[in-house]
C-alpha positions in Angstrom: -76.3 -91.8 193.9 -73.9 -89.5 192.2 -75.6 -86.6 192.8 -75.5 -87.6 196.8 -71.8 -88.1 196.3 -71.1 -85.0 194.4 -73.3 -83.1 197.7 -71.2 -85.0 200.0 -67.8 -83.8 198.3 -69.0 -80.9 197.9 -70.3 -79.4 201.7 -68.4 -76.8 201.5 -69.9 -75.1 198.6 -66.3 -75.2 196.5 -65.8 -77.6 193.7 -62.6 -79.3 193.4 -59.9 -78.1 191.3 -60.2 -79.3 187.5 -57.4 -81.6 186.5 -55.3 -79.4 184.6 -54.9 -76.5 187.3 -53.7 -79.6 189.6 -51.5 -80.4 186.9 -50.1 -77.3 186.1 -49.3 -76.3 190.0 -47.5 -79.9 190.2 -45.7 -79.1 187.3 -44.8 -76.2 188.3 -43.8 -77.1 192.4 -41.3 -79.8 190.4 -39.7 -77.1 188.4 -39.9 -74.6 191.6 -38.8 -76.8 193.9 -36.3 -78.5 191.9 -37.6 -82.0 192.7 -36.1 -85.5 192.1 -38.3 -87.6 189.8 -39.0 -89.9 192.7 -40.9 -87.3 194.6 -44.7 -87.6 194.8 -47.2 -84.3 194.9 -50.7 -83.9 195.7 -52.6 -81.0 195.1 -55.7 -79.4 196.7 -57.8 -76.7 197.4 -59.2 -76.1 200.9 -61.7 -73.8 202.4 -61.4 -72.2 206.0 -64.1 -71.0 207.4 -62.3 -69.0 209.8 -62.0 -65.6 209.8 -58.2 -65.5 210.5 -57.6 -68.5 207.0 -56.9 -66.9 203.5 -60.4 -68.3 202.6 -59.7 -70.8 200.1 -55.7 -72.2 199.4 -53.9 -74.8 197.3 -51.8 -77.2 199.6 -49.0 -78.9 197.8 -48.2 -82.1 199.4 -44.7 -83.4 198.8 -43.7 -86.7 199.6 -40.5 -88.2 198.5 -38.9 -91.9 200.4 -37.0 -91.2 203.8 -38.1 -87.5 204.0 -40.5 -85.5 206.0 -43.8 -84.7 203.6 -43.4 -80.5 203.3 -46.5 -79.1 203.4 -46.5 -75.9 201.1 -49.8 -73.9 201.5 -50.4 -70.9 198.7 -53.2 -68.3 199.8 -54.9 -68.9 196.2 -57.1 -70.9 193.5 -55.0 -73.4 192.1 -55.8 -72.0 188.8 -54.8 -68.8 190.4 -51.1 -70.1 191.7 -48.1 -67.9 190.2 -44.6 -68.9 190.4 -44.3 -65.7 192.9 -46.6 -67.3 195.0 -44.9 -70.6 195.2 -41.8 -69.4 195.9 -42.8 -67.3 198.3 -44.8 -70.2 200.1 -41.8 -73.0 199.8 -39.8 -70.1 201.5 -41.8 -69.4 204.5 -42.3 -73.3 205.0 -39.0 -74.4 204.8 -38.5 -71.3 207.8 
């Protein structure tokens, strides 16, 4: 049964990101981002198949009470996600 669930997770043919990458990008969004201790992050990779994506980013979810969820998409691993990168993604989000 695992293995079936670990196929399904998996279609795409790109584990998910281990723990500490996901830790490490929320840590550093928080310090990047300057975030209140109420805010809540999520991290993931995705894979686009399409030829005009980045191939695979990181999307940073941030959620924090009585404010839009930002969206901040880095074209990169999340064990390949610089400060740079971040900053340079926050910026383009927030327009």
């Amino acid at each position: 049964m695992a293995g079936l669930l670990g196929a399904f997770a998996n279609r795409f043919g790109r584990a998910r990101p281990d723990r500490a990458a996901r830790d490490r990008v929320a840590a550093l969004a928080r310090a990047v981002l300057a975030l209140p201790a109420d805010a809540t992050l999520a991290v993931n990779e995705i894979v686009c198949a399409d030829p005009a994506c980045p191939g695979t980013e990181t999307v940073i979810l941030v959620m924090m009470p009585g404010v839009r969820t930002r969206a901040i998409k880095v074209a990169a691993e999340a064990e390949a996600v610089t400060e740079a990168a971040l900053r340079a993604a926050a910026a383009e989000e927030a327009g």
